[in-house]
Structures are given as C-alpha cells and as structure tokens.
N, C-alpha and C positions, 0 to 999 in steps of 0.2 A: 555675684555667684561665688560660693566658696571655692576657695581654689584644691582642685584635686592634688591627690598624693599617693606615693608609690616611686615607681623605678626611676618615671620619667617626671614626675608630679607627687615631692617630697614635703621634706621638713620646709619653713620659711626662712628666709638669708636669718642669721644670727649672729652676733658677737660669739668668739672663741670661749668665753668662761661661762658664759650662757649655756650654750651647747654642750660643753662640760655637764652643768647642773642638770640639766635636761635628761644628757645617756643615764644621769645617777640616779634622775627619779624614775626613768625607765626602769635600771636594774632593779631597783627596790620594786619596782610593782610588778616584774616578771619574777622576783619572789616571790611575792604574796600569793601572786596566781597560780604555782605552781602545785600547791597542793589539790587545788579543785581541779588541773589540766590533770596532775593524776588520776581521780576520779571518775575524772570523764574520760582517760586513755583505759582503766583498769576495765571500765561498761563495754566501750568499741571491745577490747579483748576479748571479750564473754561473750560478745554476740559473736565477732566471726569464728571463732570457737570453738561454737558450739558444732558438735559431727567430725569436727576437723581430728585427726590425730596428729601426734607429735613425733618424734622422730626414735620411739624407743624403739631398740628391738634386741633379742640375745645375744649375748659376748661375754670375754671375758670382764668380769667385774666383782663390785660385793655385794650389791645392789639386787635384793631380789624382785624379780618381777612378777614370775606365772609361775603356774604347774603345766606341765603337755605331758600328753600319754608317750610312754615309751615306745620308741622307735629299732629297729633291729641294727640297725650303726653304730647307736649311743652305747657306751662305754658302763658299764654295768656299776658303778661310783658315783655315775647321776643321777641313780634312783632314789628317788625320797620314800625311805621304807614305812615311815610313820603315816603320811601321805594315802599311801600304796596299801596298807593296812586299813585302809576303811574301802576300800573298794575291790572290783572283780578285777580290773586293772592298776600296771606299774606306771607310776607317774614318774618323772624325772621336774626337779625345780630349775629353772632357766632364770639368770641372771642379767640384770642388765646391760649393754655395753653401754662402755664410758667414754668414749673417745669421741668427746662433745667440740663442736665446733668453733670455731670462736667467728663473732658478728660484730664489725666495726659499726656504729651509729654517728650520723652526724647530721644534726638538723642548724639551718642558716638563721641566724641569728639577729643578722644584718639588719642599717637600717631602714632598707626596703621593706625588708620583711615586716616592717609593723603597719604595713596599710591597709587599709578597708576601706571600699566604698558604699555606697547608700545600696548595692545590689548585694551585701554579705551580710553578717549576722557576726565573724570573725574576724580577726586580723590572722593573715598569713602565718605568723610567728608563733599566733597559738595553735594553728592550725598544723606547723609541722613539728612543733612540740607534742602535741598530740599523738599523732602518727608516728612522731618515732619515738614515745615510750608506749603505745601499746605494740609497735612490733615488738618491743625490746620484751613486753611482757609474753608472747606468745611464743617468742625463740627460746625464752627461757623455762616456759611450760615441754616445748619441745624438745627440753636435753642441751640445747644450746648455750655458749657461752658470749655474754655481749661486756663491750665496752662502749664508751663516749671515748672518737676519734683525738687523740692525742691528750688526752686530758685524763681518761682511768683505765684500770688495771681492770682487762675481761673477768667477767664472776659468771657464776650460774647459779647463785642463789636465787630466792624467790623475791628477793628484794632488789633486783638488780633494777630497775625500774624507779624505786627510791632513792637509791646510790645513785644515780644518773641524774636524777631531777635535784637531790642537794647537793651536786658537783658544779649543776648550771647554776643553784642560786647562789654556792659559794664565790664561782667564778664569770657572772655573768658579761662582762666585759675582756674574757678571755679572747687573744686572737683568733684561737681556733675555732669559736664561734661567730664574731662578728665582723671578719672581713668580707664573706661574699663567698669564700670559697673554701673546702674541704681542705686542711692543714696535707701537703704536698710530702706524705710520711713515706716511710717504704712498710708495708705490711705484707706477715706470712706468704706464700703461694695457696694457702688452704683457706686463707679466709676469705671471709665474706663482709661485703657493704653495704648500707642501705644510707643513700643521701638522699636529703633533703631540704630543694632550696627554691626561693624561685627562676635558679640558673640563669639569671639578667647580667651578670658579669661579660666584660666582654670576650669571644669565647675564644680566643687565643689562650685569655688568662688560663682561664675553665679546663682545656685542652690541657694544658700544660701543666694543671695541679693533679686531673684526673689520670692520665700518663702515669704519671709519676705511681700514684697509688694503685693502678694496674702492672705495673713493671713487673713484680716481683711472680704474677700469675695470677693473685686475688682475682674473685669475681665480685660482681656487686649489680645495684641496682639504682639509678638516677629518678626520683620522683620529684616531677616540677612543680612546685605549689601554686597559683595564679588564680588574683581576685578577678571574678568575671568581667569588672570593669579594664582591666588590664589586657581581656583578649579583644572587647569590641571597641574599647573607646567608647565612651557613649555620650559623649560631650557634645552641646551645642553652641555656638554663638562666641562670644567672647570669654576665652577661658583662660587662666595664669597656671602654665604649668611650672613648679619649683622643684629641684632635682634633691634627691632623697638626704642626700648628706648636708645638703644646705647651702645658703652661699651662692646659688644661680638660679634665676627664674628667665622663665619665657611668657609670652601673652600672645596667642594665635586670637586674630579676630575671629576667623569662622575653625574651631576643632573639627566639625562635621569635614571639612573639606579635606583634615589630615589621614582620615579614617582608614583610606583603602591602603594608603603607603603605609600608614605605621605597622597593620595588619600583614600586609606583604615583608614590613622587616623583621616583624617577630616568626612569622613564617619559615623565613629563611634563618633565623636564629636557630629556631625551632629544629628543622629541619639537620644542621651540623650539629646536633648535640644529640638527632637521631644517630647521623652516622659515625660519631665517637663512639655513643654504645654499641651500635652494631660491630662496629671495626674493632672493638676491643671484647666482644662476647660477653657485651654487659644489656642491662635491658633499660628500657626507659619508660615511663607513663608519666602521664600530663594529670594535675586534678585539679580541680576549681572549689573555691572555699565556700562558698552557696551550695554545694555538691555534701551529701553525709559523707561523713572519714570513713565507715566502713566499707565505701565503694573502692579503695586505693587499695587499704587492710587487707581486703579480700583477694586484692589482684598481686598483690602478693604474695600472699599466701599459697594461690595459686602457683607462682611460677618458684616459690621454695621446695613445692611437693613434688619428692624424688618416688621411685618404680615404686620404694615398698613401702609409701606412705608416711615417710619420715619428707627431710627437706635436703633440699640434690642443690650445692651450686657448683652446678657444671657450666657453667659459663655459655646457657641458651641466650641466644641471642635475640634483642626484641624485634618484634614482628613489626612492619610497616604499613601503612593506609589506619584505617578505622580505630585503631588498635587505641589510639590517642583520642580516642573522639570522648567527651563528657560522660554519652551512657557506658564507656567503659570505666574511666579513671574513675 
C-alpha cells in the first residue's frame, strides 16, 4: 500500500541535502502554478460576487460616486447645477469615502499543506492559496486594503492579488509562510485577518502566535483547511504513517482500529482553536478540499457584511455546533 501523507502521514525519512533539493523544486512548481491558482482565485471571485456589494458608501473623499436627489440638510455647495439642469429636481454628487481598511492575509505554506489524498482532486496548499487571493480580490473590490502578513506593504489596488501571488513566488520558502504558523506580528487595532492553515500545529504554539496578533484589538478569521482523508482516516490494514517533515515513520498493523482515537483527538484539537476564536472575538470555519472553495468564500463574505452593506469587523464571534459542519464550510 502506498503510504499516506499529510500531518500525520508526510514526506519519506530523507537525507538533509535531499530534502534541501526537494523544498527547491517544490518552490519552483508553486511558481509555476501560481498564475493558474490566480485564475482560478479571480473565477471563485466572480461568482461569489456576484449580488454581493462592496463596502462603498459617502464621505469625505475625491472619489466620485453617485448623484442623490437633494435633501433639505444638505448644504446648498453640494448641488451639482449642471446635473440639476437637465431635470425637475436638485441633485447633489456624493463622494466616495476613503477610509479603507486594511486586511492582513496569510495562507500556510507549510509542509503539511502539500497533501492530498485519492478522496481530493487538490493539495491543501493550493487550496488555501486559492482562497486567499480570491478573498484578497473581493476586499479589494470592496474598498479594502490587503497585504501578505509580514511580507508586503497593504495596497488597494486592483492588482493587489498579483502583488501578493509574486511576493509568494518571489519568497516561497519565506518563514512567514512555511513554519505552520501565522508570523506572531503586532498589528493595527483596526485591522483585520483572514488565516489560512490546516492549524495542525500544536496548539500551544497556535495560541501563542495568534494572541499575539490579537493583542493590539485586530479582529480576524481562522479557516481550517482539511483533506477529507485527514478528518476520517480511511485507512485499512497495514499502513506506514511518515510525519510531514520527514525523518519519522510509523507502521500501524490494523489503521481501521486507530480511527475513533485519532478522530477524538482532532475533535479536541478542533474544538481549543474553537474556543481561541471565540475567547478572542474572532470566528472560525472548518473546509474540506473535495468541498468547492466557494462554499468558505461565501462564508466569509457573509460574516464581513456590516448594517449597511459594506464589511463590519467587529469582532462577531463564531458560532458553535453545525456551524463547522461540511455543508457549511
């Protein structure tokens, strides 16, 4: 039987300069792939998209937006006379506000993140690369402004999405991407996160880097990425489990018999890294890589939309039971 791979069930033991050569042809082919995971991030954007509004709405700025009929408040200087001139009614032109937000990104890197089993169609890695540059592309439809967590400078251009994807092929072996865990930065009070890992680390660590980037007041959002073979085990018989970084293997005769414990301890993993986000006013959803990305996209999007149709992070807190369950993520 081939031996499974993932968190628990990796790379195969290796010499050190091997494993060297290995992450280098990794990095180079998560170059190459990058332009097509944009194309397929920019499609996910379009569709959930579509109907959704974005977070504009009047303020001071230079930015024109709309005409609105004039109101008995408004100040007789915001009437747009030329406007107002072809009609029975005074128009007033309204401005965009600019006081765009700023969205930290950080998808996991790591090398768990490159598994797949025979029940996906994806490896993790693309999968949360995926996901977070098409959020990156819809915060930035929204008025928003995003960066790549410790690595670039927030933009709100239209290309912010591109900048982000040749920041990772320039630096794809950067710390802040492939240790497992969100670089332990201090950011804004105003900003906002959106991670993405399969949070397998152990959660001491987890706790301790996510703290950290909650301190300052940030809000944010923890999305667990997970190949479906990783939540059932589906292993029979005699299997060689090898740990992702390499260098240790195991051989359970019967997998079937590890099933219910291992399930139980991701449960409980599961379960503390519910109540960091809850305890810290952050939210969390679980997705599975056999699952379409615009089931997560979506659930996002959801919980970015503030009263007046733009995007709120107020620091809602995730919701517990079903919330997690597959037909949601």
């Amino acid at each position: 039987m081939a031996a499974p791979r993932g968190p628990l069930f990796g790379q195969a033991s290796q010499s050190d300069n091997t494993r060297v050569l290995k992450l280098e042809r990794d990095a180079h082919a998560l170059a190459e792939r990058l332009p097509d995971l944009l194309v397929e991030a920019d499609r996910i954007a379009q569709t959930v998209a579509h109907g959704i509004h974005g977070r504009r709405r009047a303020g001071p700025g230079e930015t024109f937006w709309q005409f609105r009929t004039y109101e008995q408040q408004d100040s007789a200087q915001l009437i747009d006379w030329r406007r107002s001139a072809s009609s029975d009614h005074l128009y007033v032109r309204e401005r965009e506000w600019e006081a765009a937000h700023t969205v930290w990104l950080w998808p996991d890197l790591s090398p768990s993140m490159a598994f797949k089993s025979h029940l996906s169609n994806v490896t993790k890695r693309d999968r949360a690369l995926v996901l977070m540059l098409a959020a990156g592309e819809l915060l930035v439809r929204g008025g928003e402004r995003v960066g790549l967590l410790g690595l670039t400078l927030p933009t709100s251009s239209r290309r912010a999405a591109t900048r982000i994807a040749e920041a990772i092929a320039t630096h794809p072996d950067a710390p802040q991407l492939v240790s497992g865990r969100p670089s332990p930065i201090r950011v804004s009070r105003y900003s906002g996160l959106i991670l993405v890992s399969d949070f397998l680390d152990p959660i001491e660590e987890l706790r301790e880097s996510i703290e950290i980037l909650a301190a300052g007041g940030a809000t944010g959002h923890l999305v667990q990425v997970l190949d479906p073979a990783e939540e059932t085990l589906p292993y029979e018989g005699r299997t060689e489990f090898l740990a992702s970084e390499g260098g240790t293997s195991w051989i359970a005769d019967r997998a079937e018999s590890l099933r219910a414990r291992y399930q139980a301890r991701l449960k409980a993993h599961r379960d503390e890294l519910q109540a960091l986000a809850t305890r810290l006013g952050w939210t969390f959803l679980v997705h599975h890589t056999d699952r379409p990305p615009t089931e997560p996209l979506l659930t996002l999007v959801m919980r970015l939309e503030g009263r007046e149709g733009g995007y709120r992070w107020s620091g809602q807190a995730a919701t517990t039971g079903n919330e997690n369950a597959e037909g949601v993520s």
